[in-house]
C-alpha positions in Angstrom: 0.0 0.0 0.0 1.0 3.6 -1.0 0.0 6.7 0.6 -1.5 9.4 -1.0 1.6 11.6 -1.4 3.5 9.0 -2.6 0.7 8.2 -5.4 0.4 11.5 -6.0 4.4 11.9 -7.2 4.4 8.6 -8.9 1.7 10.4 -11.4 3.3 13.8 -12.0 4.5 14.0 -15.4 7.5 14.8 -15.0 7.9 11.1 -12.3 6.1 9.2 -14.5 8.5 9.9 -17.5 11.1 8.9 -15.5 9.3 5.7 -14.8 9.3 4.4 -18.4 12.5 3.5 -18.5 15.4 4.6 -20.7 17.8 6.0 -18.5 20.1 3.8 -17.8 17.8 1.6 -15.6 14.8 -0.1 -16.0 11.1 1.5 -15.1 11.1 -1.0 -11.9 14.7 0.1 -11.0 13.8 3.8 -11.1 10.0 3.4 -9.2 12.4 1.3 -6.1 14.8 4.5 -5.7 12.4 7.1 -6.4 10.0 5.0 -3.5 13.1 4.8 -1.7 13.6 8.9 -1.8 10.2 9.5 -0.8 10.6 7.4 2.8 13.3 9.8 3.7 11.8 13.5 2.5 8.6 11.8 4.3 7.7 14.4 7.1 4.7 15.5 9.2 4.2 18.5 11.1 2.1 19.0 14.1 1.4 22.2 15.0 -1.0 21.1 17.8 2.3 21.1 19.4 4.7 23.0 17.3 5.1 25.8 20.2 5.4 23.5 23.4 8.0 21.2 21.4 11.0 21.2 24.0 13.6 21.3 21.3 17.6 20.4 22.0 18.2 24.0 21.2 15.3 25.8 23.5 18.2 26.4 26.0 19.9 28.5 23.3 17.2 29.9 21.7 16.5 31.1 25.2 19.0 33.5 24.9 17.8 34.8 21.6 15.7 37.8 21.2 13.0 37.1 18.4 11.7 40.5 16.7 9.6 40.1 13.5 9.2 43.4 11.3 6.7 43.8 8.5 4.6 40.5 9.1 1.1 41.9 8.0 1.3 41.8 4.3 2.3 38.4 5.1 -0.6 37.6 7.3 -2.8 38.4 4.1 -0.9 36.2 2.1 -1.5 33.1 4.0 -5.6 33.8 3.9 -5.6 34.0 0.1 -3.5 31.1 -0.4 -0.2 29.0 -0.2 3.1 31.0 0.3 6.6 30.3 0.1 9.4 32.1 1.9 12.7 32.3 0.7 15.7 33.4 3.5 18.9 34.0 3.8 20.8 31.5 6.3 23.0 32.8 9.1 22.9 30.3 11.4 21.7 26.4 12.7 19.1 29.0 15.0 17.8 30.2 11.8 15.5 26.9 11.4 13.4 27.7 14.9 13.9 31.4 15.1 12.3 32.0 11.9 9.2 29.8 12.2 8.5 31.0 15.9 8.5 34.6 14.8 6.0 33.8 12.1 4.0 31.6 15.4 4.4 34.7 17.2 2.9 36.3 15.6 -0.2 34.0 14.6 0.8 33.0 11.1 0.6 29.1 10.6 4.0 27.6 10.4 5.3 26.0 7.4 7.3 23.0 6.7 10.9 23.8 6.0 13.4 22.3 3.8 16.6 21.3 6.2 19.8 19.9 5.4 19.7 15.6 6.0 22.7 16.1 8.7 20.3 18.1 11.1 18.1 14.2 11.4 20.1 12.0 13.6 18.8 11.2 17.1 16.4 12.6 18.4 16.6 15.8 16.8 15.8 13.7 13.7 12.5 12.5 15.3 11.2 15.9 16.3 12.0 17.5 13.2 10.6 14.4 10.5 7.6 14.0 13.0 6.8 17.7 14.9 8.4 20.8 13.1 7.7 19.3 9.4 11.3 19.5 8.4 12.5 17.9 4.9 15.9 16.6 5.0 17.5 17.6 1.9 20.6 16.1 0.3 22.7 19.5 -0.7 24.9 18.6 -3.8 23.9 16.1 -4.6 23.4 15.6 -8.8 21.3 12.4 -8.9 18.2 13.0 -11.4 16.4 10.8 -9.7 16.6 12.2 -6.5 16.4 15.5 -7.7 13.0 14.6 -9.8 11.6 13.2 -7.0 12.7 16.1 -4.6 11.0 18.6 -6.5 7.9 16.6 -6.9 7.5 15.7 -3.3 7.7 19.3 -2.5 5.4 20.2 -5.3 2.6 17.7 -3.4 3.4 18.9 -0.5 2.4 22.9 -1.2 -0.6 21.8 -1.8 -1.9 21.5 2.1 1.8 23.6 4.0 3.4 26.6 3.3 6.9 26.0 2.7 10.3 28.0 3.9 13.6 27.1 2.7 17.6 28.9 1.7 18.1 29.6 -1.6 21.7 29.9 -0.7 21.7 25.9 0.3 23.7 26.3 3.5 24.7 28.8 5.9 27.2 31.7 4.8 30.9 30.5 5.8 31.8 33.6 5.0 29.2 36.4 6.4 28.1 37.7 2.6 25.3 36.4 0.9 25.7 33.8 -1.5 25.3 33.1 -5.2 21.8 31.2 -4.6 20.1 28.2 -5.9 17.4 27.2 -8.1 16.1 23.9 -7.5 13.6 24.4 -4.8 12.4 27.7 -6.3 11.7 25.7 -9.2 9.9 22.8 -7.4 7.7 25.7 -6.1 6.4 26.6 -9.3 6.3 23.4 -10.3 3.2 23.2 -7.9 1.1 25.1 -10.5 -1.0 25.8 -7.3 -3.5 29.1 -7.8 -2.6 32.1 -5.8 1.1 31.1 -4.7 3.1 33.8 -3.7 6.8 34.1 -2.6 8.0 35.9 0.2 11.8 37.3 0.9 12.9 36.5 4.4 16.2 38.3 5.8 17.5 36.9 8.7 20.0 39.0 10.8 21.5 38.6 14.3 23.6 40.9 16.5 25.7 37.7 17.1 25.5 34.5 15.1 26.0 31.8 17.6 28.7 30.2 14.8 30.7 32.8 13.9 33.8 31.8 15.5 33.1 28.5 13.7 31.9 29.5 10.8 34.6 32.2 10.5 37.4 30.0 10.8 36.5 27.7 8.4 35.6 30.5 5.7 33.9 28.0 3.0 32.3 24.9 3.7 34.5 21.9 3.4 32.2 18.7 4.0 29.6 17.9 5.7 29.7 17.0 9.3 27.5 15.5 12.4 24.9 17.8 13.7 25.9 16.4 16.9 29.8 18.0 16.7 28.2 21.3 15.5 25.9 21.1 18.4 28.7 20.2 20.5 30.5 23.3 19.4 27.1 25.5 19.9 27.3 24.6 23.3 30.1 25.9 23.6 30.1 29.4 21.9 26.7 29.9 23.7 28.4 30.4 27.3 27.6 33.9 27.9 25.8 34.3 24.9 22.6 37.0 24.2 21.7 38.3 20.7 18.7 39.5 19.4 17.1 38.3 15.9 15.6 40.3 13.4 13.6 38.5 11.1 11.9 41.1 8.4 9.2 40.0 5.8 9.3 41.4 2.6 6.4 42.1 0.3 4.6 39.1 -1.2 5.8 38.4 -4.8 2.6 36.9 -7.4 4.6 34.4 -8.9 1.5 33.6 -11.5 3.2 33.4 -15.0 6.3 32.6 -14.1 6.9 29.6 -16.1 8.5 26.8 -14.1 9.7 25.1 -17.2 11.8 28.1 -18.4 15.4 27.9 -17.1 16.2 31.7 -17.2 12.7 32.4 -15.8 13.1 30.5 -12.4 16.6 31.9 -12.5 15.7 35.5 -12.6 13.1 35.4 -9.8 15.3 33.4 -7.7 18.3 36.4 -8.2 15.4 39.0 -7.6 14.3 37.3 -4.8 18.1 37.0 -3.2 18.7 41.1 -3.9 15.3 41.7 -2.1 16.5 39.4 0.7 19.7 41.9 0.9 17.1 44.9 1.1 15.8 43.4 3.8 18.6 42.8 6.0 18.7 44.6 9.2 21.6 46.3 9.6 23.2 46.6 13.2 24.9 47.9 15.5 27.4 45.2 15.4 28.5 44.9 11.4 28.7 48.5 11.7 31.0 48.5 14.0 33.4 45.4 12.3 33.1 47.2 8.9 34.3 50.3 10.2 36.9 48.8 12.2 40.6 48.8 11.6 43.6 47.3 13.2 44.2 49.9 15.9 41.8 53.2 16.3 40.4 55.5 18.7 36.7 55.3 19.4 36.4 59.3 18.4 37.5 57.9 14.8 35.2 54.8 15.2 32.2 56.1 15.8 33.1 58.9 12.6 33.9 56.5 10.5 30.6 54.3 11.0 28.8 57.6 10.9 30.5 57.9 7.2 29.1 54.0 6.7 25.8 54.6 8.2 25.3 57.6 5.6 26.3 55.6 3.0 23.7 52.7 3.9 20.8 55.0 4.1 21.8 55.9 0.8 21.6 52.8 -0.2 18.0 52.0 1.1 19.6 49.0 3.2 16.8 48.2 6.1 18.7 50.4 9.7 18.4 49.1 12.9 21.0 52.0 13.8 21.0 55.2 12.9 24.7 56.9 14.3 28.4 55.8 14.7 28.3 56.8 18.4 24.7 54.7 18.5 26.8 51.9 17.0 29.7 52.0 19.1 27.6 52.6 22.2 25.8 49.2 21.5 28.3 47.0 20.0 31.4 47.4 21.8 30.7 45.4 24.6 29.4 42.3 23.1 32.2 42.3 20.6 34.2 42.4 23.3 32.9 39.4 25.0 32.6 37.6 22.7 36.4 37.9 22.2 36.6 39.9 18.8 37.4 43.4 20.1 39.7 44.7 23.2 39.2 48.1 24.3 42.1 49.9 26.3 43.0 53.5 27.1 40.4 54.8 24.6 41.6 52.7 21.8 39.6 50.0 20.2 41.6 47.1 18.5 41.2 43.7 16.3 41.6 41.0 18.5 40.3 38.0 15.9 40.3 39.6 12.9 38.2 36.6 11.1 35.8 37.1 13.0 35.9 40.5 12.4 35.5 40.3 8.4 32.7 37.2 9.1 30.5 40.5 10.3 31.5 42.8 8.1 31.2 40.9 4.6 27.7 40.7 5.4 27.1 44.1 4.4 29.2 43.8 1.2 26.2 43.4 -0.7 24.6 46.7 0.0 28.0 48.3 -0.3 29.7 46.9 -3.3 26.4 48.0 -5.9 24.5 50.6 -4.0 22.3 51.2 -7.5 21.0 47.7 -6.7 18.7 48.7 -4.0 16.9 51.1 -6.1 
């Protein structure tokens, strides 16, 4: 017996094609892995008890500040008909944060495309059978899997809403990446009436991984959950940030055709330079992209003055609106957290990686400021 998912993807066109044989395996062949791929995306969300789920990472998230901006359009959205949000991805946090803020805020969660190393243990368990989490194979250039990826999510807009990173994986680096089209495209591919796409920015005063993430730079391979984890725990001693997660307006996505390469490629870039709109700036990147080696803070706080004029300019998305603001808030934390050392009125680099980690992510706003027009 099949369930009704399953039936459904074995009849989509583009499955059953598959299914006939003819490339390089047989039509039974191909029905056994695509079968096969559909156990493991298998997921079920139960919002019932989405919000009381005691999650590995509550203790951390504790310490996070969740603040949504510009949630009513979305609101809206969601009572005309299926949505799908596309976000940047800062951090492992980034998968509860930005579903709770939508909760928060009394929009219905959706299901959310995950990378397969986050589904081990138990933290497997509650995300296949509670939060509604896919677990996605990144890199992976198997057809088959890739058909029956799309597909699945396809079915699966039909009753969720569905959030995933058109980036694929955190930023190693602190800048947005070059994103992806694949799960854009299985979007469309849903054909379903009145979908809409919403840019998500994520942005944190502190991302629990920079350190990590920072001295790594790119991604290298893919490790345990359970070693990241371990390394969370870890960073998160004395830990507090706050997490702006800002909604941008809903995009019709009626028309788009799904089978037009260049189409789903040029709302998937317009989507990603909407996503940098978006971002919040704060007090923190300010402060590491004005930064050099060895300066006074009278020169810091000018200099992101100079930076925060040249922001607004831009029409990047403030949370801080002068260099003596910026210094006044960030200083501290950088501090703690092992970046910065003040002394005798002079502010200086103490892990420079870390440093650039924060201030790359504003290199998109900075490097075309026409863009944001």
């Amino acid at each position: 017996m099949i369930d009704e998912i399953t039936r459904a993807v074995l009849s989509r066109e583009e499955v059953a094609r598959y299914l006939q044989g003819g490339h390089g395996e047989s039509g039974r062949a191909a029905r056994e892995r695509i079968e096969a791929y559909l156990d493991e995306l298998k997921t079920t969300q139960r919002y019932s008890i989405y919000r009381a789920l005691k999650h590995p990472l509550y203790p951390i998230l504790r310490k996070v500040e969740r603040i949504g901006e510009r949630f009513e359009p979305v609101k809206a959205a969601t009572r005309g008909g299926r949505v799908v949000y596309a976000s940047n991805h800062r951090s492992h946090t980034d998968y509860l944060v930005e579903p709770l803020v939508l909760d928060d805020n009394g929009i219905r969660p959706p299901i959310i495309a995950a990378g397969i190393n986050l589904f081990g243990g138990p933290l497997g368990l509650i995300h296949r059978h509670v939060t509604g989490a896919i677990p996605i194979r990144r890199n992976t250039k198997d057809p088959v899997y890739l058909i029956t990826l799309k597909a699945y999510v396809a079915e699966q807009l039909r009753s969720h809403d569905f959030f995933f990173y058109p980036e694929g994986g955190r930023s190693y680096s602190g800048e947005l990446k070059i994103p992806k089209t694949g799960l854009m495209h299985a979007a469309l591919q849903s054909d379903h009436p009145g979908l809409v796409v919403v840019p998500t920015a994520v942005s944190y005063d502190l991302v629990l991984e920079d350190h990590v993430l920072a001295r790594q730079g790119v991604k290298r391979s893919q490790r345990p959950f359970s070693h990241e984890l371990a390394e969370m725990v870890r960073y998160a001693v004395g830990y507090r940030s706050r997490a702006f997660v800002t909604f941008g307006t809903p995009i019709d996505v009626t028309g788009v055709d799904p089978n037009s390469r260049r189409a789903v490629l040029d709302l998937t870039h317009a989507v990603m330079q909407t996503i940098g709109r978006l971002y919040k700036v704060l007090p923190t990147t300010v402060v590491a992209a004005a930064m050099r080696p060895s300066i006074t803070r009278r020169e810091l706080e000018q200099r992101a003055d100079t930076l925060i004029d040249t922001l607004e300019t831009c029409g990047a998305n403030m949370g801080v609106r002068s260099g003596e603001e910026a210094v006044d808030t960030a200083l501290e934390p950088l501090e703690a957290r092992g970046i910065l050392v003040v002394n005798r009125g002079r502010v200086r680099v103490r892990n420079r990686n870390v440093l650039r980690y924060y201030a790359r992510s504003l290199e998109h706003l900075l490097k075309s400021p026409s863009r944001t027009h």
